[in-house]
Each structure stands twice: as structure tokens, then as C-alpha cells.
GUMARFI-40709 format. One record per residue: x, y, z of N, C-alpha, C in turn. Coordinates in steps of 0.001 Angstrom, whole numbers, plus 500000, padded with zeros to 6 digits. Layout:
<atoms>
XYZXYZXYZ...
</atoms>
This chain:
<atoms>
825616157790667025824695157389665966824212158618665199824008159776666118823568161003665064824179161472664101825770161363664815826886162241664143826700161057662738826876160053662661827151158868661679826060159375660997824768159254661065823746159446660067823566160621659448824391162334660214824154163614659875825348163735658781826321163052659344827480163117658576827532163967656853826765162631656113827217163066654936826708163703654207825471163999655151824123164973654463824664166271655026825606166512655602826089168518656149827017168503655044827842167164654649828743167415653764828832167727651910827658166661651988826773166716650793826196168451651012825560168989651728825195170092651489825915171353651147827214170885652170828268171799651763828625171970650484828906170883649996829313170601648906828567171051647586827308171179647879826410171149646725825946172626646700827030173903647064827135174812646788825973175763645839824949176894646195824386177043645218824919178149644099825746177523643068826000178440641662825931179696641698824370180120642034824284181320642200825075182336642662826133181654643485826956182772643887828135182572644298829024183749644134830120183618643783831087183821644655832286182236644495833168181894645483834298183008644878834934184026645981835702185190645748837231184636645886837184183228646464838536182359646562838991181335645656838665181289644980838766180733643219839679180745643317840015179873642001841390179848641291841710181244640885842205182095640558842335183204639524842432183127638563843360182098638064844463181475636604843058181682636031842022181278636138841119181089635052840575182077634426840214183030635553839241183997635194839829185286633948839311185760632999840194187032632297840011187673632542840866188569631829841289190076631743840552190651630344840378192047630987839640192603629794840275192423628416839092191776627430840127191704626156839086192879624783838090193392625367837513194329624868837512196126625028837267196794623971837222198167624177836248198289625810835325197949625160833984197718626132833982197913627265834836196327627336835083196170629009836060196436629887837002197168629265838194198470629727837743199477629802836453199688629403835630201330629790835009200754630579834413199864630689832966199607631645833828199660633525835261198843633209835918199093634419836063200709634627836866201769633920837226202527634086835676203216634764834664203229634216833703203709635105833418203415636560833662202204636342833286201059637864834005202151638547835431202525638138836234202755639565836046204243639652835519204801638468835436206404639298834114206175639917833012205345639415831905205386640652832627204988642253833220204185641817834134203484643455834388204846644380835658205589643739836075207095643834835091207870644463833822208086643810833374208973644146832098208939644704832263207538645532831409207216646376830191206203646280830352205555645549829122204149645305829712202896646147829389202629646894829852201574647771829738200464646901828634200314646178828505199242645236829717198930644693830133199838643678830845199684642802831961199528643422832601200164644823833796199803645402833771198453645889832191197593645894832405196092646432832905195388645187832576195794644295832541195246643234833949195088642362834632196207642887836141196365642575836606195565642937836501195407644329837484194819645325837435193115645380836276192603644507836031191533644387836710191124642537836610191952641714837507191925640593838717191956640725839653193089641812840985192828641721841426191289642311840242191248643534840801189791644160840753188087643226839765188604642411839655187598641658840520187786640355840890189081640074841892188944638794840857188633637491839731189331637873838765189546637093838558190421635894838553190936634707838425192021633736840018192898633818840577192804635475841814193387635749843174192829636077844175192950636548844787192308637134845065191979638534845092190653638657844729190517640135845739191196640654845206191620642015846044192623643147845136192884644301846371192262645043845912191906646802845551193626646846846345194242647040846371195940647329845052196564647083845043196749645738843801197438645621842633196733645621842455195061645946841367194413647032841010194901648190842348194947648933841883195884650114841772197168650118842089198272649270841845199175649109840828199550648779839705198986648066838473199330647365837207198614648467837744197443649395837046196799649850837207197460651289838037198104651909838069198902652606837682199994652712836993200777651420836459201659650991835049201542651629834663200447650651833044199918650879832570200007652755833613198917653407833593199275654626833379200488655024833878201409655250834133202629655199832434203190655175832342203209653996830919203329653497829227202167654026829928201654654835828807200849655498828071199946654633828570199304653669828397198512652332828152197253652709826579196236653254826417195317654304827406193951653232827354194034652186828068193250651619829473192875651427830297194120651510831879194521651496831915193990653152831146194350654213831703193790655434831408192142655386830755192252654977830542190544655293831515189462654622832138190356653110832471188935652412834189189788652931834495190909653658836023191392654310836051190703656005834976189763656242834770189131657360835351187683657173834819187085656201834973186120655530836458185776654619837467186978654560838611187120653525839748187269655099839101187963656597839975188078657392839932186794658238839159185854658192838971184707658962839648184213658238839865184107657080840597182876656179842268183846655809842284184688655907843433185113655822843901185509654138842839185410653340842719186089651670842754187429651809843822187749651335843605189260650701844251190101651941843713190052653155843882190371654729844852189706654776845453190070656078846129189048657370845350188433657586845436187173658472844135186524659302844321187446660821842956187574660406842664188764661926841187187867662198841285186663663023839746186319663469838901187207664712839438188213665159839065188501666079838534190138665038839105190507664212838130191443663678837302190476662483837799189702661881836533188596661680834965188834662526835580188451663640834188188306663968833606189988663925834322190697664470833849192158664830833119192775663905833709192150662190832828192585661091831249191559660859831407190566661208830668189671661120829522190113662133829696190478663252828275190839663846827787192112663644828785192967662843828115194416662485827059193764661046827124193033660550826319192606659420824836191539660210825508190654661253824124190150661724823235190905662438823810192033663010823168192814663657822236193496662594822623193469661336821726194286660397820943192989659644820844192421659880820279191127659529820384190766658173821642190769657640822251190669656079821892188877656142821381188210655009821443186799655062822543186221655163823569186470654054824875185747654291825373185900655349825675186719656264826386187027657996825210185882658557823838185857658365822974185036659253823651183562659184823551183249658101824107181540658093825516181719658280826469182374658178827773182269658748827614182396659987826678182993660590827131183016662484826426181431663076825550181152661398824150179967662053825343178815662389826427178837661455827138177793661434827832177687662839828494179081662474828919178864663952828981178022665252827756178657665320826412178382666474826850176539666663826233176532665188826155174655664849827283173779665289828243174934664994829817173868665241830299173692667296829218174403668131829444174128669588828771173382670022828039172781669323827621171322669465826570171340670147826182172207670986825172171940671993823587172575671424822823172437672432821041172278672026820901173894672003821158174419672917820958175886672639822052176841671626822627175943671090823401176795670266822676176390669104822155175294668764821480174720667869820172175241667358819628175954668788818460176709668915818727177717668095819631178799668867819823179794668070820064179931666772821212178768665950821196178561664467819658178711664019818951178252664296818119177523663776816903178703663185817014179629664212816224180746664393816935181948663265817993181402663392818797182514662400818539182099661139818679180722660668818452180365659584817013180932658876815778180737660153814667181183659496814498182672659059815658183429659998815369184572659708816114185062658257817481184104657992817660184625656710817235183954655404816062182877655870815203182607655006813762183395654478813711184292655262812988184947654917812990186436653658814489186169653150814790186718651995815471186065651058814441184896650713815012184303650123816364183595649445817140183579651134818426183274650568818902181237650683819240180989649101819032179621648923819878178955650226821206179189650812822042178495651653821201178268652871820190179028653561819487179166654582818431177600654338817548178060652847817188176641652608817809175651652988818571175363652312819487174133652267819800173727653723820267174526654149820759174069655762819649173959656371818085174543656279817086174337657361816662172922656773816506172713655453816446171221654920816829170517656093818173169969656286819098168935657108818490169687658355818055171140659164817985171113660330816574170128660743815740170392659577814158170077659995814527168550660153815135167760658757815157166220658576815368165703660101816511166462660607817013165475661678816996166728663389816106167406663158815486167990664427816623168921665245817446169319664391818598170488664755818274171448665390817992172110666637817067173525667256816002173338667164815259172606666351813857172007666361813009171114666591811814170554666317810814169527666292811635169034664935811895167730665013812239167093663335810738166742662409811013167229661171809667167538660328810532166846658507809706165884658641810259165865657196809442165929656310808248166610656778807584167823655917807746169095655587808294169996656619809289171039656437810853170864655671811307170034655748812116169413655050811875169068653652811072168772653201810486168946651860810141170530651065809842170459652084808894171978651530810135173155651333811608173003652399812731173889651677813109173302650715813389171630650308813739170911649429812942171416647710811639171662648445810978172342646792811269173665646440811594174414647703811730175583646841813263175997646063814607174839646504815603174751646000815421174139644507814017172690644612814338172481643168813816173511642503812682174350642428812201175158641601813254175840641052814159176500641862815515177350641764816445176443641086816403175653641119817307174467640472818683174396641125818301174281642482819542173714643015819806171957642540821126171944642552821265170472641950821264169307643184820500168135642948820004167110643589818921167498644657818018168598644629817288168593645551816146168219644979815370168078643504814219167173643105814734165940643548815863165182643454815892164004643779815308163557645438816078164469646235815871164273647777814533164976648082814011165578647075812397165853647633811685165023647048812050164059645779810885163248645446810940161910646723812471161918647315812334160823648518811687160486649711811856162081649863810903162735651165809732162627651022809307163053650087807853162754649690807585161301649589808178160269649565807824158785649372807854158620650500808504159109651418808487158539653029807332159406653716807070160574653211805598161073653503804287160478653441804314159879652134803163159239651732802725158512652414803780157716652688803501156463653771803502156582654734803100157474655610802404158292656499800996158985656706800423158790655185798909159162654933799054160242655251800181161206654861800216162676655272800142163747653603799039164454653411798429165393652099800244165782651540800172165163650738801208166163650055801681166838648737799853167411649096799716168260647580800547169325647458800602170020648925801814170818648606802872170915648692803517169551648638804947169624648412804890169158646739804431169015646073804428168548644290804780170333643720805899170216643019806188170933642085805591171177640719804909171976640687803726172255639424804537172140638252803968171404637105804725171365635602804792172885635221803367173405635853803394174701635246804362176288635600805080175712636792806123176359637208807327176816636359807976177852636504809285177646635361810510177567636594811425176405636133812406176167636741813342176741636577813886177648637962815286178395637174816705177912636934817524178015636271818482177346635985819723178056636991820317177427637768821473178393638462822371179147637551823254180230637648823764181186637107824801181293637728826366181181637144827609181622637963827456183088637727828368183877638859828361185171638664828954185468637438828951186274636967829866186695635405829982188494636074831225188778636868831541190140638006831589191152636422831665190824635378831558191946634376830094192263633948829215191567633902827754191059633936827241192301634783827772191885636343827117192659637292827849194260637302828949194333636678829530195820636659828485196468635040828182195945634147827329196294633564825951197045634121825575196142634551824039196366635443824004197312636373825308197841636602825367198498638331825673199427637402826556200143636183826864200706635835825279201984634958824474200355634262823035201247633814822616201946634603822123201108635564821636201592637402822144203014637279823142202976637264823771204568638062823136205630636857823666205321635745823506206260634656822190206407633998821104205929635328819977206404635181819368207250636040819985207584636835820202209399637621821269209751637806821991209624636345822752210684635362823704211140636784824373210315637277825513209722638260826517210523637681826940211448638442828316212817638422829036212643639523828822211594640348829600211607641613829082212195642544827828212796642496826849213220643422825180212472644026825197212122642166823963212830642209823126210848643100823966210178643021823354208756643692823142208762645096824456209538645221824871209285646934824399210937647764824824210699649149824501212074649814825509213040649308825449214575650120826633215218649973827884214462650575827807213383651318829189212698652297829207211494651474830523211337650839830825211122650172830390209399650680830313208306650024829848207063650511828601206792651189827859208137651516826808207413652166825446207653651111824491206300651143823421206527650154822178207346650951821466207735649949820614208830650341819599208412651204819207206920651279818444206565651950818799206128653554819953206907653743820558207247655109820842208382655551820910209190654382821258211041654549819825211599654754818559211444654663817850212292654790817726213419653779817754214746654090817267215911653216818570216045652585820025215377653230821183216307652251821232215417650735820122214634650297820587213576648569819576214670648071820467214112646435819956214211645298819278213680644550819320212329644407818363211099643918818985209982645407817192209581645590817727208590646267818347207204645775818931206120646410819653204994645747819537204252646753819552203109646526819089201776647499819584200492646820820418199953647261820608198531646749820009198134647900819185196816646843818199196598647287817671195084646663819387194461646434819412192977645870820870192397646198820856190943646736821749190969647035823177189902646123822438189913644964823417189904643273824458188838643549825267189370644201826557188845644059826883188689645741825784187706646165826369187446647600827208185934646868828576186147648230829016184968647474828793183713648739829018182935647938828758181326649056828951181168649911828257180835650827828694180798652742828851179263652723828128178416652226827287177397652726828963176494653150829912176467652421831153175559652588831559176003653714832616175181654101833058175486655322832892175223656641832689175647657869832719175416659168831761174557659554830390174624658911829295173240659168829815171543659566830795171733658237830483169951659091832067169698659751832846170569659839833850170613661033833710169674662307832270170485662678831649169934664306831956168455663628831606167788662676831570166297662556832828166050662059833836166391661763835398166246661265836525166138662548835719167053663332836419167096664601837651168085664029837159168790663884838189170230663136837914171285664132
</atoms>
């Protein structure tokens, strides 16, 4: 009876992907190639920052060649640039080269360094690695594995990452590792609509009707008119090579002056050997966890 009623709400969630971020397994056919002066320089910078040590910019490569983005797609220098980042301890390049070796994109399928990259990122408590291991967890079916998801989820909700919402939504509704609360269940449900995840005003104005009728306050689950709703945003990877590119060339970035004297590492790990310190310190272009292994456990996959 659980599995029947959880069913289509893990799938529905899966499904309802948040925009915000960007699936690196796309079609390619779609995406272009640079057709501007512009954006044939803006690459050519990307990759000598890559070169000469911005982990950023080498994640950022390695996610353009794979996508056949501004460049031409190429498995090679995917792994070459994204192997870089690795290299450079880049919590993002391991997580989404965790995610490319489990599925066998770009990589061999290597699940067993899958995972090996995957807990060097939960161990650093990156959000996206959190809900990929939460799933995990979810897909062994049992109460203490459920526990542990559950705990993970909160923890990578605590940087605001929307997939964590979404999934603690369905954990609270139907008591996944937890007390079932479909007041907590609301209350992630509002902060997705504010963000404008799609169909979650609908399923929080429901929740809230089944609240009511409970004589339970639910002033604070109402979404203020006076709020501004954000609209989701696909990545646009030339967008973000722009932005990463200002970033740099605002401490006048020579291939030194971001990073330590060792080449890949940022200063806010070197201590006395930087020049300007540098910190990414957003996580932009995490791309989508939420699909995938969740509702398996109910597919019998």
C-alpha cells in the first residue's frame, strides 16, 4: 500500500526537475557553437584560465566540450579539463565526474570509482553529492537507511539547494526517516513555489486545505503577494563563462594572481603562498541530481 501511494509522487518529483540546473547529458544536436567574435574570445580565455589553474573554469570547460557547447563536442577534452578540475580539488568537477562515471558519459562506467568520487564530495558536504548518496540510501529500502537519507537531505538543505526541498517535501508527506508532517511538507513546498518550481503552488495550496481542516495556524505557510517570485533559469554555460571570466579579471588574473603559487589550488587553501584570495562560493551551475535512482526502489530496478 505504501509503495502504491509513494509511487507517483517520487516520480512526479523526479520528473519535475528544477530548471535551474543543468542536465550535462542532453541532447547535444541542440546546443551551439560559437557564432560570435565575442564568444570565440570569451572561450579562448575560459581555457587559458583552465591552463593556468582556475578549477572553475576547467569545470566549466569540461562541461562545454561535453555538451558541445560554444565548442565542439569532444569526449577527450571533457575528460581532460574535467580531470583537471579533479586534480585541483574542484567540489563540483568531482561530483558531476561521479555522476558521468556511474552512467558511463564521457568516462568508462567505473561505479566503483563512482562512488570513490562521490564520498570525497559528501564528505565535504557539497549539496548535490548529499542528495545523490540521500538517494541512494532511499533505494535499500530499509528504516535506517531512510534515516540516514533523511538527515542528509536536511543537511543539504541547509544551502539552499532546491532538489533537497523537493525530496524532503515527499519525505515529510509520507514519514520517510521521519515523524510524517504535512506541515513540514508545506513549508518545503513554499519555499519551491517562491523559487518557482513548477507545480509546487498547486501541491502547497492542497496541503494547506488538508491543514486547515485540522484547526492547525497556517499563517505561515501563505506565500506573501508581497514576495517576488523567481522565475527558474536554464543554464546558458556561455552566461556562466562570462561571469567567471569578469570574476577573474577583477584581480587582474595572469595565471597567478587568483590561485596559489601551486598551480590549481585556491588561496583560500594555500595560506601565506596567494596573491589575491579566490573562493567560489556559489554553486551556479550545479547540475540536476533529482532524476534517477529515487524511484528505482519502486520500479524494482
Amino acid at each position: 500500500m505504501r509503495i502504491a501511494k509513494i509511487l507517483p509522487l517520487i516520480i512526479a518529483s523526479a520528473l519535475s526537475a528544477n530548471l535551474a540546473y543543468a542536465n550535462t547529458d542532453q541532447d547535444t544536436d541542440a546546443l551551439p557553437l560559437c557564432e560570435t567574435a565575442e564568444c570565440t574570445s570569451d572561450f579562448k580565455k575560459l581555457r587559458n584560465f583552465a591552463i593556468n589553474g582556475s578549477s572553475e573554469a576547467a569545470s566549466l570547460l569540461a562541461i562545454a566540450y561535453a555538451n558541445g557547447e560554444g565548442v565542439s563536442q569532444d569526449d577527450a577534452y571533457a575528460r581532460k579539463f574535467m580531470l583537471r578540475a579533479i586534480k585541483w580539488k574542484d567540489p563540483f568537477a568531482i561530483h558531476q565526474a561521479s555522476r558521468w562515471y556511474r552512467t558511463g558519459h564521457i568516462f568508462d562506467k567505473n561505479v566503483a570509482r563512482a562512488d570513490e568520487l562521490l564520498n570525497r564530495v559528501v564528505d565535504r558536504g557539497f549539496p548535490p553529492a548529499l542528495v545523490d548518496r540521500a538517494k541512494q540510501l532511499f533505494a535499500e529500502n530499509n528504516k535506517n537507511s531512510d534515516k540516514l537519507a533523511f538527515d542528509l537531505l536536511i543537511k543539504a538543505k541547509e544551502s539552499t539547494y532546491l532538489p533537497a526541498y523537493e525530496l524532503l517535501a515527499v519525505f515529510y508527506e509520507h514519514g520517510i526517516g521521519t515523524e510524517a508532517s504535512l506541515y513540514q511538507s508545506a513549508k518545503m513546498h513554499k519555499t519551491l513555489a517562491i523559487r518557482g518550481h513548477e507545480g509546487a503552488q498547486e501541491k502547497l495550496d492542497k496541503l494547506v486545505a488538508i491543514i486547515e481542516q485540522q484547526n492547525i495556524n497556517i499563517d505561515g505557510l501563505k506565500v506573501s503577494q508581497d514576495i517576488e517570485r523567481l522565475d527558474p533559469v536554464l543554464l546558458d554555460v556561455h552566461s556562466e563563462i562570462k561571469d567567471l571570466i569578469a570574476k577573474l579579471k577583477t584581480t587582474d588574473y595572469d595565471g597567478r594572481s587568483t590561485v596559489s603559487r601551486i598551480q590549481g589550488q585556491v588561496c583560500s587553501d594555500a595560506g601565506n603562498g596567494c596573491y589575491i584570495q579566490f573562493n567560489r562560493n556559489s554553486p551556479g551551475m550545479i547540475p540536476n541530481v533529482v532524476t534517477g535512482t529515487i524511484k528505482g526502489r519502486f520500479l524494482g530496478q
